[in-house]
C-alpha positions in Angstrom: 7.2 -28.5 -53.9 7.8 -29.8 -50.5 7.5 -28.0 -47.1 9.7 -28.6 -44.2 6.3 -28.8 -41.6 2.5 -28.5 -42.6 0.2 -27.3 -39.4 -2.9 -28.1 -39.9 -5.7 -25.5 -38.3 -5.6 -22.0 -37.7 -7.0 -22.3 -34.1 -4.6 -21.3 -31.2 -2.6 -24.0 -30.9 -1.6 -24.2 -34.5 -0.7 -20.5 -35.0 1.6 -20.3 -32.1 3.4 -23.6 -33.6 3.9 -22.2 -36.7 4.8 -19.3 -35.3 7.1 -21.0 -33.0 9.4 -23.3 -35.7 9.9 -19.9 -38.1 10.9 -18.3 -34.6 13.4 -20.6 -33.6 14.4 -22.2 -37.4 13.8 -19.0 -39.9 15.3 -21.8 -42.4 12.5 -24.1 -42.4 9.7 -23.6 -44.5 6.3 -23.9 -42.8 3.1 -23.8 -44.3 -0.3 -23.5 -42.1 -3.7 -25.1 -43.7 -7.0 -23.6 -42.5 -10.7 -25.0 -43.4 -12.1 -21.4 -43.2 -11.5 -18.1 -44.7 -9.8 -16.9 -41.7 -7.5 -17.8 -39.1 -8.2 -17.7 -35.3 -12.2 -17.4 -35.8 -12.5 -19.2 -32.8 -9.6 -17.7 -30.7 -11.0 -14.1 -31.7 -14.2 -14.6 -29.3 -12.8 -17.2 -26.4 -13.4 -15.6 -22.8 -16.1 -13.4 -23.7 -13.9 -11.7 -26.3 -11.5 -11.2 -23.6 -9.8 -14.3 -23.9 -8.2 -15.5 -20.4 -5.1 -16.2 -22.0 -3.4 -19.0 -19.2 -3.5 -19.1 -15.6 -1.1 -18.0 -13.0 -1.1 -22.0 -11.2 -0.9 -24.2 -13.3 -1.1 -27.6 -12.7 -2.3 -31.6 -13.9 -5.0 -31.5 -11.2 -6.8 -29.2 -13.6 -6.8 -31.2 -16.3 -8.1 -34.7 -17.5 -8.7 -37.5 -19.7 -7.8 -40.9 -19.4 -3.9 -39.8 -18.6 -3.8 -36.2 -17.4 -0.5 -36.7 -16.7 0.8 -37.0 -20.2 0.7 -33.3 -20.1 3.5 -32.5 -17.2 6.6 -32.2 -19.1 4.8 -29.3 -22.0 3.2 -27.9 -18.5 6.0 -27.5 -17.2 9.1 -27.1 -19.4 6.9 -24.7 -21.5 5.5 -22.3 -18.4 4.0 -19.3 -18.0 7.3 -17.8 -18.2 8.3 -19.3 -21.1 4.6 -18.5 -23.1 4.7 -14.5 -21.2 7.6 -14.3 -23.7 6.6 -16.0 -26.5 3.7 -13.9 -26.5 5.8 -10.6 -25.1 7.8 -10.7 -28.4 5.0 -10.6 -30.1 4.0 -7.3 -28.8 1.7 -8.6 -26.7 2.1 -8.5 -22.6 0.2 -10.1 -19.8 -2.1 -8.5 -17.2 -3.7 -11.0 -14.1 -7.0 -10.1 -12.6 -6.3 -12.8 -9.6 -5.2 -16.2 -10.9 -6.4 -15.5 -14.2 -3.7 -13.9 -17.4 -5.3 -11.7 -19.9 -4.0 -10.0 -23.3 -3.6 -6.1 -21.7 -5.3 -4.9 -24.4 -8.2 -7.0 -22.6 -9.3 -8.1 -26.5 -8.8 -12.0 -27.7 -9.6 -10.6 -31.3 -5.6 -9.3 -30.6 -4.5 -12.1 -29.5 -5.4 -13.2 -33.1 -4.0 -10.5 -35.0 -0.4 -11.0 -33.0 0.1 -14.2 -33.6 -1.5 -13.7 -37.5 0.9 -10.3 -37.9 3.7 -12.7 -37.3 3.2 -15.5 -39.6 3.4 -12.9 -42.8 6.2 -11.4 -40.9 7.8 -14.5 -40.2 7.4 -15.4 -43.9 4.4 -18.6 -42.7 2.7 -19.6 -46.0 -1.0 -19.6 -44.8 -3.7 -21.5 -47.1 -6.9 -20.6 -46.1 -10.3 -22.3 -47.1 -8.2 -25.4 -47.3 -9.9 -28.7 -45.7 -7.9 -31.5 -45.3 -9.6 -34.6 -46.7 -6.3 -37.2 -46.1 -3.4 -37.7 -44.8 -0.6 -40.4 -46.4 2.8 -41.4 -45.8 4.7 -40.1 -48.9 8.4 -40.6 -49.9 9.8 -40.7 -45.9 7.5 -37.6 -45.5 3.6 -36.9 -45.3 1.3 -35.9 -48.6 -1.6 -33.6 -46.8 -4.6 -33.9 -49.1 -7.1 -31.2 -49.2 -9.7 -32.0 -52.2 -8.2 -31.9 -55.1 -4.7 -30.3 -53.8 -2.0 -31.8 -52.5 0.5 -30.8 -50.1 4.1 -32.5 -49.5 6.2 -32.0 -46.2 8.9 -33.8 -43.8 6.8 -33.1 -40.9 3.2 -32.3 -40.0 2.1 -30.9 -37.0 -1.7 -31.7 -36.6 -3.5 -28.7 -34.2 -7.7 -29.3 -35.9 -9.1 -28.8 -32.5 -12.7 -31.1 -32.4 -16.1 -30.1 -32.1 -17.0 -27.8 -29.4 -18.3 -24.2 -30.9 -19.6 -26.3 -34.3 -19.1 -26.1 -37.9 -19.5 -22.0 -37.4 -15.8 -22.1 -36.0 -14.6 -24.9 -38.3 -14.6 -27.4 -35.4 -16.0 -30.5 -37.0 -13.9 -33.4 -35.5 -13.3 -34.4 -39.2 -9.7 -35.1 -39.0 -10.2 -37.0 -35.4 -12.2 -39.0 -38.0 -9.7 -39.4 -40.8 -6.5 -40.2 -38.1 -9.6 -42.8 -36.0 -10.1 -44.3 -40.0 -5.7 -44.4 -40.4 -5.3 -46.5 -37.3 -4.6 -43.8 -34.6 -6.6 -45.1 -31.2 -9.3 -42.6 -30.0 -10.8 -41.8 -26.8 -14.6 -41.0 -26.8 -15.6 -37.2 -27.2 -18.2 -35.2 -25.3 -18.8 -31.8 -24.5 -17.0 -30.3 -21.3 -17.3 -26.7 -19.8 -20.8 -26.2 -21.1 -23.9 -25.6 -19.4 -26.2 -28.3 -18.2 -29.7 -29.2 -18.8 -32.1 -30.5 -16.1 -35.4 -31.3 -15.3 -37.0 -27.5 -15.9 -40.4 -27.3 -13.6 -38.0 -25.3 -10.9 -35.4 -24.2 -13.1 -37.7 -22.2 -15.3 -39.4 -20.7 -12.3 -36.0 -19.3 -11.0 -35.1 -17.8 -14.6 -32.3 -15.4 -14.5 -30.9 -15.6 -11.0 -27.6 -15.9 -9.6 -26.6 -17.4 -6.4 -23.0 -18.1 -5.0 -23.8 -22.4 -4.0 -21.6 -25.2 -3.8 -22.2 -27.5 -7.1 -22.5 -31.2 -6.7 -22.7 -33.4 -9.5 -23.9 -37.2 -8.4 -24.4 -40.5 -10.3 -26.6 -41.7 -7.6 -25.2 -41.5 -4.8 -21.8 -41.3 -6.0 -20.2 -37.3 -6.0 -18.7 -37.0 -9.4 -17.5 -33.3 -8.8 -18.2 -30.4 -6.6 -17.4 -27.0 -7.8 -18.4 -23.3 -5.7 -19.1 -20.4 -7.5 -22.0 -18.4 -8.5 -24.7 -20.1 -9.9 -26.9 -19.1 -12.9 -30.6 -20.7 -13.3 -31.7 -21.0 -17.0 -35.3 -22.0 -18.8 -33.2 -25.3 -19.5 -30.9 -25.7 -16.7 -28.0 -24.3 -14.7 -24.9 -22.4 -15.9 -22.3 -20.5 -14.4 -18.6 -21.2 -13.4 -19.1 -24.0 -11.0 -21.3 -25.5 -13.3 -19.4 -25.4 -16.6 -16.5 -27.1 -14.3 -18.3 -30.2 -13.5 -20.3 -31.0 -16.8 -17.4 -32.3 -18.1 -18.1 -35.6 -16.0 -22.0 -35.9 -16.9 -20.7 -38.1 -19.6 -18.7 -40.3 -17.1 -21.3 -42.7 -16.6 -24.6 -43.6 -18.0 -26.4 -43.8 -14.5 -28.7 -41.3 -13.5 -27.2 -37.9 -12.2 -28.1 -35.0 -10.3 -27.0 -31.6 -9.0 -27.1 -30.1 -6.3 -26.9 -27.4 -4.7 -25.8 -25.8 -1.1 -27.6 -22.3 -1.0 -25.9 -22.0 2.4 -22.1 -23.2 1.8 -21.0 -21.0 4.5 -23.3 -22.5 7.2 -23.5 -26.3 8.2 -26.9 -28.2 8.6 -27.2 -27.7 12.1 -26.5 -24.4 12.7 -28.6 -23.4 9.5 -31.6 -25.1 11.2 -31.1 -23.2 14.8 -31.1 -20.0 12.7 -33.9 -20.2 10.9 -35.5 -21.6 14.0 -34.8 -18.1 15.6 -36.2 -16.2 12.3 -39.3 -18.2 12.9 -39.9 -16.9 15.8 -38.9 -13.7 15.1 -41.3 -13.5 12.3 -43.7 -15.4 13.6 -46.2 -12.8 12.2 -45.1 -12.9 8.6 -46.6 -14.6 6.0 -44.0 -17.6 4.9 -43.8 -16.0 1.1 -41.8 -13.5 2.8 -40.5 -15.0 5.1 -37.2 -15.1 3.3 -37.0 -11.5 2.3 -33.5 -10.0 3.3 -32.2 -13.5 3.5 -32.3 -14.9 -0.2 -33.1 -13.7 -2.9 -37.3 -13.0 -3.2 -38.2 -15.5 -6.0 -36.0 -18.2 -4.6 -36.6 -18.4 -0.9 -40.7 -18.6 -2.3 -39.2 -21.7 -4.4 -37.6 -23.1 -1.5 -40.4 -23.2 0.8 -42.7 -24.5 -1.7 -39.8 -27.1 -2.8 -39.8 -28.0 0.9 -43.8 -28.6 0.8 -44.8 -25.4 2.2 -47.7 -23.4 1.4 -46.9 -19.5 1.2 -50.1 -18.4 2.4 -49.1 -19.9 6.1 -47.4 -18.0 8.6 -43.8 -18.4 10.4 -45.5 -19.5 13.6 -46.8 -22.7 11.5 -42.9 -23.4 10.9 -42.0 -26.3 13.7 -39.2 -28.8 14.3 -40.2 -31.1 11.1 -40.7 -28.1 8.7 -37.9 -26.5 9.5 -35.9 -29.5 8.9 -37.5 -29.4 5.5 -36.2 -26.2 4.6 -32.9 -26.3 6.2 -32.6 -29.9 3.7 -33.8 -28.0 0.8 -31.4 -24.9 1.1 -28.4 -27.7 1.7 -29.6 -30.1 -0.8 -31.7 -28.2 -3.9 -31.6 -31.3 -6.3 -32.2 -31.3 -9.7 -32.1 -34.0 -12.4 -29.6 -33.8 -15.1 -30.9 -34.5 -18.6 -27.5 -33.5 -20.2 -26.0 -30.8 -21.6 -26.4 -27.9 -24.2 -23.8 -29.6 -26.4 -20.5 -29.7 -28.3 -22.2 -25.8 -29.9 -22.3 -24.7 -26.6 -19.0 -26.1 -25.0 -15.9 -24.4 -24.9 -13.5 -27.5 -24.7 -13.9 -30.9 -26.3 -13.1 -34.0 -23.8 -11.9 -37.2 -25.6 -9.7 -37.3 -28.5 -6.6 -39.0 -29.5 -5.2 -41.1 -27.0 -1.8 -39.6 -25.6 -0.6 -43.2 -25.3 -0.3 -43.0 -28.9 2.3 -39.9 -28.3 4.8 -38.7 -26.7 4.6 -36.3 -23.8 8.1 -34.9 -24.5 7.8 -33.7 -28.3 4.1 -34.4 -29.0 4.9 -36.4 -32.3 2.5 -40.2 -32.6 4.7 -43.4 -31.8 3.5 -44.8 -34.8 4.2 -42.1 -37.5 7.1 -40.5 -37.0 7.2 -36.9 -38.1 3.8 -36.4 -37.3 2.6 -34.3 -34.5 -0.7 -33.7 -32.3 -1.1 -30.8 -30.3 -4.1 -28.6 -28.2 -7.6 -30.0 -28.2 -7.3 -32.8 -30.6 -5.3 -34.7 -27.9 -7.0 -36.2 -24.8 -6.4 -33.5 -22.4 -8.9 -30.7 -21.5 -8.5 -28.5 -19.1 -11.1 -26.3 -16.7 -12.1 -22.9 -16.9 -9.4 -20.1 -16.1 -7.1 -19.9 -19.1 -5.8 -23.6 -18.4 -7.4 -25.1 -22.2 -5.7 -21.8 -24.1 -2.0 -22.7 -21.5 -2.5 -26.3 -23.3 -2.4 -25.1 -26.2 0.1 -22.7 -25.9 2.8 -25.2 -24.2 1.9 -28.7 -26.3 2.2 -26.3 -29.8 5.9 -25.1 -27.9 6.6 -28.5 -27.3 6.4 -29.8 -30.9 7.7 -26.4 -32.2 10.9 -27.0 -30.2 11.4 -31.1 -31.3 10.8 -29.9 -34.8 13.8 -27.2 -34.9 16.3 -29.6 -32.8 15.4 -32.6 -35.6 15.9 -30.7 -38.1 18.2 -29.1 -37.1 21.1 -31.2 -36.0 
C-alpha cells in the first residue's frame, strides 16, 4: 500500500504537519513514523513542563546557522496568528506572560495530547516504535525503510529532530546520518541553549546563587555574545537564561573562551569605583568579609574581594585607590574559563544540521529530491530561548503542510 505523505518523527514539528495536510487535504492519506512508543515524549516536558509555546516578536535576529535567513518566508507567512489558530482549533488557546505564549492550560504534556487527539481524529495512521533505517527513491515516490518494514509514499516530510535531550527522547541524529550518507550536505552539530562548564575553583565556592549580570562570552579578546539576565552558579559552571543564550557560540571557534560577567550592569566603571570609595569610608571600621553585606549577596561579595586579592580579615580603611580599582575590575569583569558545555543531554536545541541551501525556504522540500521535505530541528536553524525553537517548528511543519496540499492538489 502506498501513502500520499510519510512524516517521519513524532516530535513537535512532525505532529503539527501531519496534522496540518489531513487539515487542509482530508483526502490524502498520511501516515506518521515514531522511533519510540509514544509520540511527543519530548514536547510533553519542553519549558519546564510548561512549554513556552512561541513568542509574541518574532524575528531572524533570533535565530542562526550558517543562513538564518532561510527562515523569513515560514516566519513570516506562517505567524503567530496563523499558528494561535492552528493551535486554537485544536482546543487549545494562547496566554503571554510578557513576550512569551504559553498553552493556557500552562501544561506542554497538552500541548501533546491536542495535537495526538487530532491525528486519530483526523484519521493520521501513527506507527509507533518504528525506526527508520533508509530512505530510497521508489517508483517516482520514496520507500521509507524501518528494519524489516517497508513503507511506500509520494511524499515524505522528514521532522527526526537531532540530538539534544539523548537517546531518552529518541533524539539520536540517526537520520541526519542516513540523509549526510545519501548525499544531502550537512552543517556541523553542537549543543546550543545548554548550560556551560568552566573552570570550577570559584564556581563551586558560589554553588547555588543567582545574580542578575550581563553575560559575555569571549574567544580572546573577541565578544562572541552578550546576554543579561539572572545568572545561576553551578559545581560545574554557570546556567541561567543569559547563559543558555550564548553557549550556542562556544562551539564557534576553537580558541580559548571565557565569560564574563558584570555584577554591576546598571553602574559604569567609574562611578562603581566612587561608590565603593564612599562605602570604604563609611565602613572603615568593618572587617572587609562584610564589607559587602547589604550590597551583594554574603558568599559572593567574600569571593569578590578575595578574587580581587584581598584578605577578609583586613578592614575597609585598608581599601585605597589601587584596591579599589581591584574590586570595582572584579565586579565589572568576573572571568571565568570555559571548558565547554554540559552537552547535546543537556541542550534543548541542536545547532547544525542539514544545510537550508539544500532546500527551499518557500515549501521546505530538498532541491535535490523532490517530494521530500525537512522541517524543525533537523534543518540548520535554531533559535533562542523564549518559545522561538517550538515557533520553528510550528511555521516550517505549516510551510511544507501547505506545499503538500496545493501539489497535490491541483
Amino acid at each position: 500500500m502506498k501513502d500520499d505523505v510519510i512524516v517521519i518523527g513524532g516530535g513537535a514539528a512532525g505532529l503539527c504537519a501531519a496534522v496540518a495536510v489531513k487539515q487542509q487535504a482530508p483526502g490524502l492519506s498520511v501516515r506518521l513514523l515514531e522511533a519510540l512508543p509514544r509520540v511527543g515524549k519530548k514536547l510533553s516536558v519542553t519549558g519546564n513542563g510548561r512549554c513556552n509555546i512561541t513568542n509574541r516578536t518574532v524575528t531572524t535576529a533570533s535565530y542562526h546557522g550558517r543562513r538564518p535567513e532561510f527562515a523569513s518566508y515560514a516566519l513570516d507567512r506562517f505567524d503567530n496568528t496563523v499558528c494561535e489558530a492552528f493551535f486554537a482549533r485544536l482546543g487549545l488557546p494562547f496566554v503571554y506572560e510578557g513576550e512569551k505564549a504559553y498553552p493556557a492550560s500552562l501544561q506542554a504534556a497538552s500541548v501533546t495530547d491536542c495535537l495526538r487527539f487530532a491525528l486519530e481524529e483526523l484519521g493520521v495512521m501513527v506507527c509507533t516504535e518504528t525506526r527508520v533505517t533508509n530512505i530510497q527513491l521508489s517508483g517516482g515516490g520514496y520507500k521509507v525503510i524501518a528494519g524489516k518494514v517497508s513503507f511506500f509514499a509520494d511524499r515524505v516530510i522528514v521532522a527526526a529532530g537531532l540530538l539534544s535531550g539523548g537517546e531518552a527522547y529518541g533524539c539520536t541524529g540517526d537520520i541526519l546520518a542516513l540523509l549526510k550518507k545519501s548525499g544531502f550536505a550537512v552543517v556541523p552539530t553542537h549543543p546550543a541553549i545548554v548550560q556551560v562548564k568552566t573552570a570550577t575553583d570559584v564556581v563551586r565556592q558560589l554553588k547555588g546563587i543567582k545574580v542578575n549580570a550581563n553575560v559575555s562570552l569571549f574567544a580572546g579578546e573577541r565578544l562572541l555574545r552578550r546576554e543579561f539576565g539572572e545568572t545561576l552558579f553551578c559545581d560545574y559552571g554557570l546556567s541561567g537564561p543569559p547563559v543558555l543564550q550564548v553557549s550556542g557560540a562556544v562551539a564557534e571557534t576553537d580558541a580559548p573562551k571565557h565569560i564574563e560577567l558584570d555584577l554591576m550592569p546598571r553602574t559604569d566603571l567609574s562611578a562603581l569605583q566612587a561608590d565603593l570609595t564612599a562605602r570604604a569610608a563609611l565602613l572603615s571600621h568593618r572587617r572587609l568579609e562584610e564589607f559587602f553585606t547589604g550590597m551583594l549577596q554574603k558568599r559572593l561579595g567574600q569571593v569578590v574581594l578575595k578574587c580581587a586579592g584581598l584578605s577578609l580579615s583586613d578592614k575597609g580603611s585598608s581599601l585605597h585607590e589601587a584596591e579599589i580599582a581591584r574590586i570595582a575590575h572584579t565586579l565589572k569583569h568576573f572571568r571565568f574559563a570555559v571548558t565547554g558545555t554540559t552537552g547535546f543531554a543537556n541542550s534543548q536545541v541542536t545547532a547544525g544540521g542539514l544545510d537550508t541551501a539544500g532546500f527551499d525556504p518557500n515549501t521546505m522540500m530538498s532541491r535535490q529530491s523532490p517530494g521530500l521535505y525537512a522541517i524543525g530541528e533537523i534543518l540548520d536553524i535554531d533559535g533562542d530561548c523564549g518559545g522561538f525553537n517550538l515557533r520553528w517548528a510550528w511555521s516550517s511543519a505549516l510551510c511544507a503542510a501547505a506545499d503538500i496540499v496545493r501539489s497535490a492538489t491541483c
